[in-house]
C-alpha positions in Angstrom: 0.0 0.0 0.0 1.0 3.5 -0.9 1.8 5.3 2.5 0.9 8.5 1.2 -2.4 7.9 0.9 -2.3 7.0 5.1 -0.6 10.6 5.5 -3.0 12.0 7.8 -3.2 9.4 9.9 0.4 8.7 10.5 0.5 12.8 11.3 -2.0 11.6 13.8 -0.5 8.7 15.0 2.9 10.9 15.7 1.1 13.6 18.1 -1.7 12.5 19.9 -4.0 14.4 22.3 -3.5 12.7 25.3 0.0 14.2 26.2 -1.7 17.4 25.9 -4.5 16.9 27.9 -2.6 15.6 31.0 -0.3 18.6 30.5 -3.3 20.9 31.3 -4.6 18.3 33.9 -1.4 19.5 35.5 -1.6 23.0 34.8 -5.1 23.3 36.4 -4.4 20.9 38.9 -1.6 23.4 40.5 -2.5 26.7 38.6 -4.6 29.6 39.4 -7.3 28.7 37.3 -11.2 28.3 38.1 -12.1 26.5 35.2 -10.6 24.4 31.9 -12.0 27.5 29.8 -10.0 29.7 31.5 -7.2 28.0 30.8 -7.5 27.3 27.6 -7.7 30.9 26.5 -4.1 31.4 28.1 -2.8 28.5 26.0 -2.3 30.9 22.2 1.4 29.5 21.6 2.5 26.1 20.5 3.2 23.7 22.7 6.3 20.7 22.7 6.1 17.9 25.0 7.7 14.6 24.8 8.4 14.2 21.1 5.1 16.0 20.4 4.1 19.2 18.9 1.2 21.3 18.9 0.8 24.5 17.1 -2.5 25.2 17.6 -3.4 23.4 21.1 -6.5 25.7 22.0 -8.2 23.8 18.5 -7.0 20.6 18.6 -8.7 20.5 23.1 -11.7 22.3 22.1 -13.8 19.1 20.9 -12.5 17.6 24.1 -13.9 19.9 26.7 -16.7 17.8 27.9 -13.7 15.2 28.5 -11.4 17.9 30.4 -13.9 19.3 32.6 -13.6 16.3 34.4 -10.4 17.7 36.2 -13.1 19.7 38.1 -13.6 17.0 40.0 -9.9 16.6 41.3 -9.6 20.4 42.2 -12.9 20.5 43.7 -12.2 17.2 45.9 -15.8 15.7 44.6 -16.5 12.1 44.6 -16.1 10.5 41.9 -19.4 9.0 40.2 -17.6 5.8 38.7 -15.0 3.6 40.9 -11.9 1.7 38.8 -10.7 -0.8 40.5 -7.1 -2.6 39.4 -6.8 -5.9 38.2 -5.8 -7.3 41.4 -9.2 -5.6 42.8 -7.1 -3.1 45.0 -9.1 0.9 44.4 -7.3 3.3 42.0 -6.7 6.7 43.9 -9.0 9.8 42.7 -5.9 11.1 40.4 -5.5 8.0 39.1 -9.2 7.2 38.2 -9.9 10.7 37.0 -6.7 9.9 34.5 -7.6 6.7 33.7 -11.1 7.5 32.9 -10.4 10.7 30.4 -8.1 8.8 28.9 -10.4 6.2 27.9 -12.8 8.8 26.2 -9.8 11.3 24.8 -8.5 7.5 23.0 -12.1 6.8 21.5 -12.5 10.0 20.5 -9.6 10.2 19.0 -9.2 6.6 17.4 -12.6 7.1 15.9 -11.5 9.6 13.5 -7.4 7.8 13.4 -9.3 4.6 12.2 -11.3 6.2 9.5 -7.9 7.8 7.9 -5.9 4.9 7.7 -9.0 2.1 7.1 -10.4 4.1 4.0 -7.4 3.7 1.7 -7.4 -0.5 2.4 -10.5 -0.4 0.4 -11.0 -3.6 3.5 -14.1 -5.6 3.9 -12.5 -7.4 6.8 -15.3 -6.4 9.5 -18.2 -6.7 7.4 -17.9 -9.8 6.8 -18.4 -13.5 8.4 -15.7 -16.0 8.4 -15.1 -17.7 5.7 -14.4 -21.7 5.4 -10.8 -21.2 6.5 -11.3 -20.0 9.6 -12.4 -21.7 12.4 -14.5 -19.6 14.0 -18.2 -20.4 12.9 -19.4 -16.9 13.2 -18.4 -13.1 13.8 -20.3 -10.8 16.1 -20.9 -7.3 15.6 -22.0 -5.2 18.5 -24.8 -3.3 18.1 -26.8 -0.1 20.5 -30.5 -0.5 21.1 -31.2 2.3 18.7 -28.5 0.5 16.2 -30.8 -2.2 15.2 -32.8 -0.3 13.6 -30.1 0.9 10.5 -30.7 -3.2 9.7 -33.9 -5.0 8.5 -32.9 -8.2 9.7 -34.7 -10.9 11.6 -34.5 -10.1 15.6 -33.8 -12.7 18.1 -35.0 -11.1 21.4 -36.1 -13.9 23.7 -35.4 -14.7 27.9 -33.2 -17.7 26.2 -31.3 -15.5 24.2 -31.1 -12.8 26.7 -29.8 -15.5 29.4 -26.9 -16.3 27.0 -24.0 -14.3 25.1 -22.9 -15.3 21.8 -20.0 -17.0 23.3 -21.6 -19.1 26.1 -20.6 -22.6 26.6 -24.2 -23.7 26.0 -25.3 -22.7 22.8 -28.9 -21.0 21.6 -30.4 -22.7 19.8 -32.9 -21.0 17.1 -35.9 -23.3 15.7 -33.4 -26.2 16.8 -30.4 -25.3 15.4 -27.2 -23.5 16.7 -28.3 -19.5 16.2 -24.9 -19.3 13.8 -26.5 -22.1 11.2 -28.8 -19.5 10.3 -28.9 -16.3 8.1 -27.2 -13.2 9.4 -29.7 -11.8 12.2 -29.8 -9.4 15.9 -30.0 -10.9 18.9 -30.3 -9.7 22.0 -28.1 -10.7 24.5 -27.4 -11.2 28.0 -24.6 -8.1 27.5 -26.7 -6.8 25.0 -27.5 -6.7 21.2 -25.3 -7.6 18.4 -25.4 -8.3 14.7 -24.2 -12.5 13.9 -22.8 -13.0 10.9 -22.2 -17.0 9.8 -19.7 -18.1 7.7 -19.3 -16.9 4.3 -22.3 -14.2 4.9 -21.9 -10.2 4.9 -23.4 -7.2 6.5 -26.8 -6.1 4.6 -25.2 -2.8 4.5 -22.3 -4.4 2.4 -22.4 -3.0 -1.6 -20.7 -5.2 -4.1 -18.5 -3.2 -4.6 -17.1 -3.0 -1.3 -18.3 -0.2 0.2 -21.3 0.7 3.3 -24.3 2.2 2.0 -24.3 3.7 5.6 -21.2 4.9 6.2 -21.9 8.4 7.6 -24.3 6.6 10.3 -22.6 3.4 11.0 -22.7 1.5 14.2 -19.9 3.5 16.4 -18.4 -0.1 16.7 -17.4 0.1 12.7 -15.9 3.2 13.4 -13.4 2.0 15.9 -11.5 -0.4 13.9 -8.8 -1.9 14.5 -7.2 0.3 17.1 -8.8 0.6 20.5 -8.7 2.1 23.8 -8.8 -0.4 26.3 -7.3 1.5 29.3 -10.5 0.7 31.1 -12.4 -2.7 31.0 -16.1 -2.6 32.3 -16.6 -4.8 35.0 -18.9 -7.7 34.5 -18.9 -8.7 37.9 -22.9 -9.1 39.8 -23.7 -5.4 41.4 -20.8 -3.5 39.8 -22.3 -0.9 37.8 -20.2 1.9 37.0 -16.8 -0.1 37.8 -14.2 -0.3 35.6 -10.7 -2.3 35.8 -7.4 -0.3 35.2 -6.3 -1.9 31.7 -3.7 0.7 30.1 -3.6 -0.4 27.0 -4.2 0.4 23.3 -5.9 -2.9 21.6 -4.6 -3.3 17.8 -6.0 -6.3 15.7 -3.6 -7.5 13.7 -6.3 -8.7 11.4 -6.0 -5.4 9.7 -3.7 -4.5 7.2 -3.3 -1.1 8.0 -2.5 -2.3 11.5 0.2 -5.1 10.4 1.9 -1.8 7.9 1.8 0.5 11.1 3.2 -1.3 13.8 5.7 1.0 14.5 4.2 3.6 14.3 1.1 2.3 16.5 3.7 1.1 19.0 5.1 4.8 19.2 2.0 6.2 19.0 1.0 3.9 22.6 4.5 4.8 24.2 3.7 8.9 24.2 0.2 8.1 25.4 1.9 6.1 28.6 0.1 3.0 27.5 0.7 -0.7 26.6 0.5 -1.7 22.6 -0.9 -5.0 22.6 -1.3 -6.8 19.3 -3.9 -9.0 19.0 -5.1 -11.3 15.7 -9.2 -11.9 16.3 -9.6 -13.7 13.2 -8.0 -17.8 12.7 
């Protein structure tokens, strides 16, 4: 592949946000400052910061304000509305959590639009379609929103069976007596919540001939997230832990993706100025 065509996304890929954004977590943290708007308006210069430039860092934090007013919290001492937990169970301390957690929406912001510049170019089908008979998975699973279904007109599978079960449970739904994958692509919902199945050698409906979505500009936000993803938080699945959230620190790559295998590098470095583990991953066999 032609990395010019990618240009925009390696530029990307070489200065992200995050740096910035704890920089001014730091700055209000200790400044004089009563709000994030306030600061912002005193930040008119670039900015350097490990490795990174900025030259324009009041435009490239605006879409992120809803995200950085959450350091009103930490200067205001409030308690936090979420709790992260680390893997070991042990609580995160406030400044931790309150990193942790806009860190996790600055990433999936961010990777949204980062994804989308280096997946358009591939001209890739790879996540709209099921496995084929190489692989030896017998199905792929899309996520899907409640409010997602409806961009599909496919059969719906919304029963207390299915809703007891997830895709990937040891005992398998079965659908007018057969394994839910042996039939045509169709949304279920399940017992963590809906999602698109497609079977082997089947597509998304959405899926032109020619390769392309005939709903791109409203897609499911899962098909905007490949195959880069924030993972510094995980939710917690655990009975009565709503709004918990294990400490993960680490940027998700399927290495699926051909734009992902080309990039490694530069995903890798891309990790190591956020302060976060690259993990490579393949999701497809």
């Amino acid at each position: 592949m032609d990395s010019n065509q990618f240009q925009a996304g390696l530029t990307m890929l070489q200065n992200p946000i995050l740096p910035l954004a704890r920089l001014v977590q730091l700055l209000f943290i200790t400044g004089p400052f009563s709000s994030i708007s306030e600061l912002l308006a005193e930040l008119n210069e670039p900015i350097e910061t490990n490795s990174c430039r900025y030259d324009e860092p009041q435009a490239l934090l605006r879409p992120y304000m809803d995200v950085l007013n959450e350091f009103h919290r930490l200067k205001k001492a409030e308690p936090l509305p979420y709790k992260i937990i680390h893997p070991d169970n042990n609580p995160v301390d406030p400044m931790e959590a309150v990193d942790l957690w806009t860190s996790q929406a600055i990433l999936t912001r961010e990777l949204e639009t980062l994804n989308s510049l280096l997946c358009a170019p591939c001209r890739c089908t790879l996540c709209c379609v099921g496995p084929d008979q190489s692989y030896s998975q017998s199905f792929f699973e899309i996520p899907l929103s409640g409010k997602e279904t409806a961009l599909f007109s496919l059969p719906s599978v919304d029963t207390p069976e299915s809703r007891g079960l997830t895709a990937h449970s040891e005992t398998v739904l079965k659908v007018e007596g057969k394994p839910f994958f042996a039939s045509d692509p169709a949304i279920y919902n399940w017992q963590n919540g809906w999602s698109m199945i497609l079977p082997k050698e089947t597509s998304c409906q959405k899926l032109r001939n020619n390769g392309r979505c005939t709903i791109y500009p409203e897609r499911p936000d899962v098909c905007k997230r490949p195959q880069i993803f924030s993972y510094v938080l995980e939710a917690s699945t655990a009975p009565g832990h709503s709004q918990v959230y294990i400490a993960q620190s680490k940027v998700l790559a399927i290495w699926d993706c051909p734009y992902v295998k080309q990039f490694k590098d530069e995903i890798a470095a891309y990790a190591e100025l956020c302060e976060i583990e690259p993990i490579f991953k393949e999701n497809k066999n």
